[in-house]
C-alpha positions in Angstrom: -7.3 -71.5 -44.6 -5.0 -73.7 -42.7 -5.4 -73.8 -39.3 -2.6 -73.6 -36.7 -2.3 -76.9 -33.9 -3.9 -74.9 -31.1 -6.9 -73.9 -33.9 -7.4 -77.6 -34.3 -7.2 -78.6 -30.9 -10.0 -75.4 -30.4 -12.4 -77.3 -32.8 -11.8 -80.4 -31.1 -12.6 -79.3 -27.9 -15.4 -77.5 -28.9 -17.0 -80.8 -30.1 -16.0 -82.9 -26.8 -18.3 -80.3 -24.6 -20.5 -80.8 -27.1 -20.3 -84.2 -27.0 -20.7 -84.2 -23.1 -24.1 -83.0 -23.6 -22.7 -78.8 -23.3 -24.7 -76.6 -25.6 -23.6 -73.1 -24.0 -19.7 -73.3 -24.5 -16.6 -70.5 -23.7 -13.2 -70.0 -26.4 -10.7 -68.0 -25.0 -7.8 -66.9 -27.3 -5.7 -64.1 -26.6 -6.5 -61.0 -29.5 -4.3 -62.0 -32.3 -4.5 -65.8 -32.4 -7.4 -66.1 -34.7 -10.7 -66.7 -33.1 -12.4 -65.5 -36.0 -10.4 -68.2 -38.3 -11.4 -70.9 -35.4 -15.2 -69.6 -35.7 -15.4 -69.4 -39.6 -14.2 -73.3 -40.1 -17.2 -74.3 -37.0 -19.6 -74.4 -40.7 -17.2 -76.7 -42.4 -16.4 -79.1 -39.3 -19.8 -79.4 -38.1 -20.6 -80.1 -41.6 -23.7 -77.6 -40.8 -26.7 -78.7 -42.4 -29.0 -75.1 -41.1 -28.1 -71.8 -40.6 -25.7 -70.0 -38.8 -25.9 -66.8 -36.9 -22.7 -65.2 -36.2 -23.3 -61.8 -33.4 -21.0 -58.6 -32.7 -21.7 -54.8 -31.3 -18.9 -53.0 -34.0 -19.7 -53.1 -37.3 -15.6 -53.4 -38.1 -16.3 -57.1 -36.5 -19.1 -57.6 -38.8 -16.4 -56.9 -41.7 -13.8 -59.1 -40.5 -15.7 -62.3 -39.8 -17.2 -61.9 -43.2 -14.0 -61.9 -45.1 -13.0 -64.8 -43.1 -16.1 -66.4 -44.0 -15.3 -66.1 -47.3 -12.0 -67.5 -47.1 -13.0 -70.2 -45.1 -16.4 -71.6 -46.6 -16.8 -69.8 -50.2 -19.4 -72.2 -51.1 -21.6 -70.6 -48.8 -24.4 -67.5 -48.8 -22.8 -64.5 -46.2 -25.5 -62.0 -45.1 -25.3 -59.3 -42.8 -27.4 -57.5 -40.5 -27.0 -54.5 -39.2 -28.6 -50.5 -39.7 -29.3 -50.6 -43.1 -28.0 -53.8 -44.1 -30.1 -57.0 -44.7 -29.2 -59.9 -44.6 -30.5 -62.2 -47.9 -33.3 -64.7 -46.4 -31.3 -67.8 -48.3 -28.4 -66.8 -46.4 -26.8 -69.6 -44.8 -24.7 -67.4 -42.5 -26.2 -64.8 -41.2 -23.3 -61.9 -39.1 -25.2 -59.7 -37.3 -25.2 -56.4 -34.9 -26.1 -56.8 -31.5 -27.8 -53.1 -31.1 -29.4 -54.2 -34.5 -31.1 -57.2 -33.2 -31.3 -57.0 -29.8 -32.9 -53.8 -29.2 -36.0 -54.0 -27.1 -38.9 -55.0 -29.5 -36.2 -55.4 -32.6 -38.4 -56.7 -35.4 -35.0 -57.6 -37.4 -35.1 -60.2 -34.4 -38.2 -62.0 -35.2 -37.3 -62.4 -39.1 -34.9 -65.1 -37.9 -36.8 -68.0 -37.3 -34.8 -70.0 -34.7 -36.0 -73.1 -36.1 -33.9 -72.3 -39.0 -30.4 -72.3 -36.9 -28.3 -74.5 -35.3 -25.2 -73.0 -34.3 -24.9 -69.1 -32.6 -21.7 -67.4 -32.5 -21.0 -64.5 -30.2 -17.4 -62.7 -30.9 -16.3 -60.7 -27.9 -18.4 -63.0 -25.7 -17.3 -60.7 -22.5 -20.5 -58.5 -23.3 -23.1 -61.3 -23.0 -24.1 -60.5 -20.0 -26.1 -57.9 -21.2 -29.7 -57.6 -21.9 -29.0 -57.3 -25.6 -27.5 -60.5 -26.0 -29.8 -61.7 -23.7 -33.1 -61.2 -25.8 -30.6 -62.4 -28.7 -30.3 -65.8 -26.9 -34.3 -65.5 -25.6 -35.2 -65.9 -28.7 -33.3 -68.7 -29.7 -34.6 -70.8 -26.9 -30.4 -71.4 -25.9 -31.4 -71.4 -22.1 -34.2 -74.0 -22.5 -32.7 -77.4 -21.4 -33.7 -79.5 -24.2 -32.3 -76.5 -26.3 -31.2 -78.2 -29.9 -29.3 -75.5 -30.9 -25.1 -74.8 -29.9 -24.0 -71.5 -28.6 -20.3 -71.0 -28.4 -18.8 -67.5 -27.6 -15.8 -66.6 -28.4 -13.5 -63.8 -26.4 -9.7 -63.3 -25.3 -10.8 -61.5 -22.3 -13.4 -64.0 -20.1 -12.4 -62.6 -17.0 -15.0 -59.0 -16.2 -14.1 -56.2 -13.8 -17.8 -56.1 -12.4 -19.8 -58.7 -10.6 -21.3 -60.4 -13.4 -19.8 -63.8 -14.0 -20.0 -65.5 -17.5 -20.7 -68.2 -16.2 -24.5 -66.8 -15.9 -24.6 -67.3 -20.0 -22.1 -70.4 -20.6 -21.7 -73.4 -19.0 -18.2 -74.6 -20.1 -14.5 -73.3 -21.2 -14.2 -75.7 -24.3 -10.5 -74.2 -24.8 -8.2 -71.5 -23.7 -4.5 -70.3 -24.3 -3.2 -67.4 -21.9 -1.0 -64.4 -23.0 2.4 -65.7 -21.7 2.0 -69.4 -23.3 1.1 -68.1 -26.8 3.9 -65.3 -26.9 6.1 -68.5 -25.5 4.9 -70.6 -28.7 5.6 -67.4 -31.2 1.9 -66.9 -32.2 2.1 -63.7 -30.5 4.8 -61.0 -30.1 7.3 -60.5 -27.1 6.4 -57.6 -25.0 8.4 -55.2 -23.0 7.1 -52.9 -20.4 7.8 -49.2 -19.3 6.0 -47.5 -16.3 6.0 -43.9 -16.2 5.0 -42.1 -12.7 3.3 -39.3 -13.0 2.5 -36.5 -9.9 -1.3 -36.5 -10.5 -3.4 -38.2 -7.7 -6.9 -39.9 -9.0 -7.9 -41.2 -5.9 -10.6 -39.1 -5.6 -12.5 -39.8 -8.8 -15.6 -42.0 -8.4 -16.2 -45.3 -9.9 -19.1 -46.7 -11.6 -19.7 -50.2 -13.6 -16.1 -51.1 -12.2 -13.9 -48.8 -14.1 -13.4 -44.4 -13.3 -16.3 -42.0 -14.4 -15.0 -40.8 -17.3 -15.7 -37.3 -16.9 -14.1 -37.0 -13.8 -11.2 -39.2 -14.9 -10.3 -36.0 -17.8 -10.6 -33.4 -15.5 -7.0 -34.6 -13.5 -5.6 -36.2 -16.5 -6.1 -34.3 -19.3 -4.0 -31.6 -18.4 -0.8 -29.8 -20.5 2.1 -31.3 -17.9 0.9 -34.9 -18.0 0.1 -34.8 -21.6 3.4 -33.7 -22.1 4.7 -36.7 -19.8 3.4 -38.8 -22.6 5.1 -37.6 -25.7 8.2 -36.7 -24.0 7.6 -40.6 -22.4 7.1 -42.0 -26.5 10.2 -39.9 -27.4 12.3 -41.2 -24.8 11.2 -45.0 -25.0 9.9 -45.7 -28.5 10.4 -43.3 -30.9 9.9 -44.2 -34.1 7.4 -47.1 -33.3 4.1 -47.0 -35.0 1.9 -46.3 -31.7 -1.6 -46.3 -30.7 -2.3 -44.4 -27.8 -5.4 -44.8 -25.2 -7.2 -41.9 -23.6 -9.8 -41.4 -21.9 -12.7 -38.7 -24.0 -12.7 -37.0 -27.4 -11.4 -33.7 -26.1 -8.1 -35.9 -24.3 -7.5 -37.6 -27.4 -7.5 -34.4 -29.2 -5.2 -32.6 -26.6 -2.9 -35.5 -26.7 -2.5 -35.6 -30.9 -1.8 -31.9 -30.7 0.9 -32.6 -28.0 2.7 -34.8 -30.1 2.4 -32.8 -33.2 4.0 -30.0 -31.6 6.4 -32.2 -30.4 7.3 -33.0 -34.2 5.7 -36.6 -34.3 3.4 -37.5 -36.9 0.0 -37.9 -34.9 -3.6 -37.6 -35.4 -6.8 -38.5 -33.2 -9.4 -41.1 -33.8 -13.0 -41.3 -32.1 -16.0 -42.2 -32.7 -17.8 -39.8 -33.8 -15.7 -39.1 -37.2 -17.3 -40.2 -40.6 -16.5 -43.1 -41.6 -14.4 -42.0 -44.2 -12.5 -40.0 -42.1 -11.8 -42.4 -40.1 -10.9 -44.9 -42.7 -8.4 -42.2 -44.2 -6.8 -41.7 -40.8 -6.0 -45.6 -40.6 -4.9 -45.9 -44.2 -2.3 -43.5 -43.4 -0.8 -44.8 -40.0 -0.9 -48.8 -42.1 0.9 -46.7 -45.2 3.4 -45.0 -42.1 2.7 -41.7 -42.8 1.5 -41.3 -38.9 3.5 -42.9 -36.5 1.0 -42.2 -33.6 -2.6 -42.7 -33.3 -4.7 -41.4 -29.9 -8.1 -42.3 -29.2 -10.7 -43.6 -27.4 -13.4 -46.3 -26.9 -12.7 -47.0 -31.0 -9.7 -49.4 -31.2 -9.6 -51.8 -28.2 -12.1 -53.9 -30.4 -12.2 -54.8 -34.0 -8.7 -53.0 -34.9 -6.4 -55.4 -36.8 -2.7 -53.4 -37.7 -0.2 -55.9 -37.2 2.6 -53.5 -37.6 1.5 -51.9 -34.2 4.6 -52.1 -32.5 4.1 -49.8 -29.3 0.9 -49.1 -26.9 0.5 -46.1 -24.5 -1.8 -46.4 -21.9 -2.7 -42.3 -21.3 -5.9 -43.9 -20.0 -6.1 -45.0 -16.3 -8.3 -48.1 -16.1 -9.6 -50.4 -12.9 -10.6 -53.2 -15.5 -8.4 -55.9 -16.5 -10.3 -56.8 -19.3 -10.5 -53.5 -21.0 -6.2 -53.3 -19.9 -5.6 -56.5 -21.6 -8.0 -55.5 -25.2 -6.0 -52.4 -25.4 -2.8 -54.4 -25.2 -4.2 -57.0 -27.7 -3.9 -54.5 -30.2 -0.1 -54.5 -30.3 0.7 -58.2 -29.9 0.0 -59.7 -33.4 3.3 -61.0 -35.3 4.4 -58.7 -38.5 7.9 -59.1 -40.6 8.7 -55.6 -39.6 8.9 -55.4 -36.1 10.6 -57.8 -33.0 8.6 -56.9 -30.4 5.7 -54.8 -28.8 6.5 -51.8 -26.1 3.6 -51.2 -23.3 4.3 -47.7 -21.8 1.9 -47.4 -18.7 1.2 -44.2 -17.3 0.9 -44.8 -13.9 -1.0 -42.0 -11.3 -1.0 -41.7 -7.9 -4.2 -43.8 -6.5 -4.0 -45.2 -2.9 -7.5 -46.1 -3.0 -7.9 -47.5 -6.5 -6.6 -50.7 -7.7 -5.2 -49.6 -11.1 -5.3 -52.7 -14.2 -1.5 -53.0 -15.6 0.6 -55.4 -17.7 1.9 -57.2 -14.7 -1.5 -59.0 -14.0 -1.7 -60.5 -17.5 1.8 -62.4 -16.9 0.4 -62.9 -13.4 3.5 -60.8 -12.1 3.5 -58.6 -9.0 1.7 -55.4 -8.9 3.7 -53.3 -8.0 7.2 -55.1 -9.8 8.8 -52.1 -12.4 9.8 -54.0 -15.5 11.7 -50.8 -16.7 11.8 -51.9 -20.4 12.3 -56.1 -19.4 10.7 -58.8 -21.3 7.5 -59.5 -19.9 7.5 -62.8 -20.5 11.4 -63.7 -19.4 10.3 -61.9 -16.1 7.9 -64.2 -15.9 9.4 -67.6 -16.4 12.8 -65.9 -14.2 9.8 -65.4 -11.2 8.0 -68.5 -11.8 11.4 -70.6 -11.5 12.3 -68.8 -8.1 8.7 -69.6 -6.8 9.8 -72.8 -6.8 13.3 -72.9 -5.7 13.1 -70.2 -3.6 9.5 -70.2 -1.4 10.6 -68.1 1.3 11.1 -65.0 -0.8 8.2 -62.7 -0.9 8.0 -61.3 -4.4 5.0 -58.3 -3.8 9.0 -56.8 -2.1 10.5 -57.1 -5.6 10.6 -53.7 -6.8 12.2 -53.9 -10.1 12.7 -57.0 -13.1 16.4 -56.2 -12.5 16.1 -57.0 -9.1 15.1 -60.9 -9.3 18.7 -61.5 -10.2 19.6 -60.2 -6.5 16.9 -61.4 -4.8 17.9 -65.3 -3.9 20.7 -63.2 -1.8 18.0 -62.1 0.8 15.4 -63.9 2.5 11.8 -62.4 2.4 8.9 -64.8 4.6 6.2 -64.8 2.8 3.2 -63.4 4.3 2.0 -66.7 6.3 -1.9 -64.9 7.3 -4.7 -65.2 5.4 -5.0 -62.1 3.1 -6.9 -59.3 3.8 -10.3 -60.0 1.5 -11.0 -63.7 3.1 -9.3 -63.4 6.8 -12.9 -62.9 7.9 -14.2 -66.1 5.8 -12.3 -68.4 7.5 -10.6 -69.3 10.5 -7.7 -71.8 8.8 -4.2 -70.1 7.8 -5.1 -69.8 4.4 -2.5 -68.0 1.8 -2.3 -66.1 -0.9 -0.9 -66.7 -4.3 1.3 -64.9 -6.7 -1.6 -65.4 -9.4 -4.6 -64.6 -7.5 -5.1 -67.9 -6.1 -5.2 -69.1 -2.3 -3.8 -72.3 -0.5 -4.4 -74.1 2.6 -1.6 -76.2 3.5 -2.4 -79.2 5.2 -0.4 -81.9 6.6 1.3 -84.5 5.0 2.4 -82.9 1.8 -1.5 -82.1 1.3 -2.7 -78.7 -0.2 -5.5 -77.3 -1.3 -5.7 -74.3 -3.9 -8.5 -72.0 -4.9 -8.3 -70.7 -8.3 -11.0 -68.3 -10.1 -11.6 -70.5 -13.8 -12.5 -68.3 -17.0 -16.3 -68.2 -16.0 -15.6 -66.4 -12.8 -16.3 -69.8 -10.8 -13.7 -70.5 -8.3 -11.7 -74.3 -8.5 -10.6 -76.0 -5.9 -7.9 -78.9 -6.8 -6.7 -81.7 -4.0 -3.1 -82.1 -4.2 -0.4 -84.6 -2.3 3.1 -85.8 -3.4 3.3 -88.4 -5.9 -0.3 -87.9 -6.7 -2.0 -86.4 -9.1 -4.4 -83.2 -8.6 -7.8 -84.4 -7.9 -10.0 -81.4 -8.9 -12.6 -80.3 -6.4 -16.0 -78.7 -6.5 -16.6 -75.5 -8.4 -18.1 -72.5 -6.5 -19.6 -69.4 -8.1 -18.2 -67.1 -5.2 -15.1 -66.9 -3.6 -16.9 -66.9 0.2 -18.9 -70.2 -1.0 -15.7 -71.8 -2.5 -13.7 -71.2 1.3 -15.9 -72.2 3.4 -16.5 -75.5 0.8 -13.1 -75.9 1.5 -13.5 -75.6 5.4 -16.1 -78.0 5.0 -14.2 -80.3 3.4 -11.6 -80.1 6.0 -13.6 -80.5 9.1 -15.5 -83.7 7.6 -13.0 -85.3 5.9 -9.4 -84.4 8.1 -11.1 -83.4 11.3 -8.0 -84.6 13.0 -6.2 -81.4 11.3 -8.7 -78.7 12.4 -6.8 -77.6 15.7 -4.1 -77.7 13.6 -4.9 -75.5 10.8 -6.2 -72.7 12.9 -5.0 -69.3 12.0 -5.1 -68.4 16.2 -3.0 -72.3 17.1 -0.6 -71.8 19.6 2.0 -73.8 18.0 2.5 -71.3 15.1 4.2 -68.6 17.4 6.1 -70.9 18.9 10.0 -71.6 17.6 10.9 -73.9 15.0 11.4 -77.3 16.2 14.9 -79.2 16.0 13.5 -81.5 13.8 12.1 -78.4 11.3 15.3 -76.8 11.6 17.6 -80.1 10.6 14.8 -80.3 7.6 15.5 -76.4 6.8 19.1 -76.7 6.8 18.9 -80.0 4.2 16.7 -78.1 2.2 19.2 -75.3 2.0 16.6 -73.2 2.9 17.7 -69.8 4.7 16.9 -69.8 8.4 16.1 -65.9 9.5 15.8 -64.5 12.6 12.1 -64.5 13.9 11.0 -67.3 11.9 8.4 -69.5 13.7 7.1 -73.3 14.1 4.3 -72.0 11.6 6.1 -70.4 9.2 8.9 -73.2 9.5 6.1 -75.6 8.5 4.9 -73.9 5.5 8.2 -73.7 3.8 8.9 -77.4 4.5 5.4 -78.5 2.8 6.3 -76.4 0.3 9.7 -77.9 -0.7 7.9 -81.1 -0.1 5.8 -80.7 -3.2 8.8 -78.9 -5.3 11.1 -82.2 -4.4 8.3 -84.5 -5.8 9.2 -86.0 -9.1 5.7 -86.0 -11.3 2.4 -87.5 -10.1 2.5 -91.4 -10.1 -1.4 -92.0 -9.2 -4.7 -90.7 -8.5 -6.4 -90.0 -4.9 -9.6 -89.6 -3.7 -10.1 -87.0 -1.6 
């Protein structure tokens, strides 16, 4: 198989972690850029002299990694493991099932002597966390310290909804390509999005594991009006595009298929719980286009591969990101037949949920309606104003179309620390479009906090004309603030009166001296605005006038 640059690159950085003494090592790659091709060519550039285990909890993972196996290193044994399948004991890859081996007491488990492998690969590496994969790794040794064997997991989704951090399992992100950068390169497909409002408040369905109860979620969605909302939503927005459709049980997928067949559209449910040949007959007709619509649930946000997949419905309301951006995945691989991919979100009323969306995975504003734009030229049009134009604040932005209007208004941004650390800190922290936080200091100086693909949190040093001297590495957001706190008050203790949230000079009005800088700058002047505020946009326009780093500093 040949391997694409950013595959390459993959491989290489792989073996510099592993060079740096790394043995439990991160991939991130968007679904549809080929981590299995990057994980079946680790045999041939390792030049593997033992075995290699290769784990996954679907069997249609299982399937795919072998036939890349097959591609990729033909001269080698493939075994698999999993329910009634064994895996050959001269097999010199072994691709197994996680509920297979690591049930508690799995006996399949001990027939792998560890001293046999060297290298364990873990596809859809979000899962392991759990216990399963746990007793996997256990019995490999991969936590000892001296460990002489190499775990690298690969996933496009690092980031969990719940509170347990990869970084618990892997000690390094070897290599990692976001959404927005890989549709930018053409590896993946444009995307457009649609949000759909429906009347149905969910606000009062409980959470558990960071995502809605299930059964609570069907009982206000999976009603006759809203389904309707969907097909009439397809109908209106993407008819004629071959769609997969996300609920959130058996009997809503079911309800919704029915929907759209009476609505004349060639549809037909998926779940679980179909025979394999059922199900294999269901998707052999949507890949021949004899079904145009496919609903389900918990069955194709992993280990689906139908490039022609030109249009995604989310019917199912979800609180996780990561389950949001695997249901997206399935639409963004590159096919001949079609030019882009259409994300229809059906949006419900929640004021006390924080619902997942396409927005966050191009790191645009919640609540910003993209009402059938380009994702992605929303995204470069917002980061460019970010930079020319700081004073705007874009959560205000209500609509893609409205960024052309928006330089025509001035917006401050919201200057206070944001709600989730104003009690962690007592310096005017703020808040980034991407999640992130900064403390300006003076000088040009910033720091910024920003959560890495292990759920650790990064803080970076950064001045004009120097380049960003990366900080220390917290596992908690609390412990990462007050680091940076810490690092203020010992190492510019001659800014701490300054950087107080509560400093008198922050009310007071801009100084003549601010205000000759503003009007330089071009930068509006609105009524209100205040010695503070006045100061963050100039340290802002600061770093946006300086040409390129030109040297390092220690901080």
């Amino acid at each position: 198989m040949e391997l694409r640059p950013y595959q390459k690159e993959c491989l290489e950085g792989i073996l510099g972690c592993y060079r740096r003494g790394q043995r439990r090592i991160l991939v991130s790659l968007p679904t549809g850029t080929g981590k299995t091709v990057v994980f079946a060519s680790l045999p041939k550039f390792f030049k593997l002299k033992r075995r290699m285990l290769m784990i996954a909890h679907r069997q249609e993972l299982l399937d795919q990694a072998a036939s890349k196996f097959a591609a990729s290193v033909p001269d080698l044994s493939i075994g698999i493991e999993q329910a009634e399948r064994s895996a050959p004991p001269d097999s010199r890859i072994v691709l197994a099932s996680v509920p297979t081996l690591g049930r508690q007491g799995s006996s399949r488990l001990l027939e792998l002597p560890p001293e046999e492998f060297y290298l364990i690969v873990v596809d859809e590496a979000h899962h392991a966390v759990a216990p399963s994969y746990r007793r996997i790794f256990d019995h490999f040794g991969l936590f000892a310290e001296d460990s002489p064997r190499l775990l690298v997991g690969f996933t496009a989704t690092p980031r969990r909804g719940d509170k347990h951090a990869l970084s618990s399992v892997f000690q390094e992100v070897a290599y990692a390509k976001a959404l927005p950068e890989m549709v930018r390169s053409g590896y993946l497909c444009p995307l457009r999005g649609w949000r759909v409002s429906t009347s149905i408040s969910i606000g009062s369905v409980a959470s558990r594991h960071g995502d809605f109860v299930e059964s609570e979620l069907a009982n206000l969605v999976d009603v006759p009006e809203r389904n309707h909302l969907v097909v009439n939503a397809y109908q209106e927005l993407a008819a004629g595009r071959r769609a997969v459709v996300f609920c959130v049980n058996v009997a809503h997928v079911q309800a919704l298929a029915a929907a759209f067949q009476e609505a004349g559209v060639r549809a037909a449910p998926i779940w679980g719980a179909m025979s394999r040949e059922d199900r294999q007959g269901v998707l052999q007709a949507f890949h021949q286009g004899e079904l145009e619509v496919l609903t389900n649930c918990n069955v194709l946000t992993e280990g689906f591969d139908e490039p022609r997949v030109d249009c995604v419905v989310m019917a199912r309301p979800t609180q996780s990101q990561l389950l949001y951006a695997q249901m997206v995945g399935r639409g963004t691989r590159l096919h001949c037949d079609k030019s882009d991919l259409i994300v229809i979100d059906i949006v419900d009323n929640s004021s006390r949920h924080k619902l997942a969306g396409l927005n966050a995975l191009f790191d645009l504003p919640e609540d910003l309606d993209l009402a059938g734009h380009s994702a992605i030229q929303t995204f470069d049009e917002l980061e460019r104003l970010s930079r020319e134009a700081p004073w705007i604040d874009f959560d205000r932005v209500s609509s893609a179309a409205e960024l052309e209007l928006v330089t025509q208004r001035v917006d401050l941004f919201r200057f206070e620390p944001p709600a989730e650390i104003a009690e962690l800190t007592d310096f005017a922290w703020c808040g980034l479009p991407d999640g992130g936080y900064r403390l300006n200091l003076t000088n040009g100086e910033w720091v910024a906090l920003r959560q890495d693909d292990l759920g650790r949190w990064q803080a970076t040093l950064r001045a004009p004309g120097f380049a960003p001297l990366p900080g220390p590495v917290n596992p908690s957001l609390p412990k990462a603030i007050r680091a940076v706190d810490r690092f203020v008050q010992e190492k510019r203790p001659e800014q701490v009166s300054l950087l107080k949230i509560d400093a008198d000079w922050r009310e007071q009005f801009p100084s003549e001296k601010q205000l000759e800088v503003l009007r330089r700058r071009k930068i509006p002047i609105t009524a209100g605005l205040t010695r503070g505020q006045a100061s963050w946009l100039i340290t802002h326009s600061n770093l946006r006038n300086t040409r390129g780093p030109s040297r390092s500093q220690e901080g």
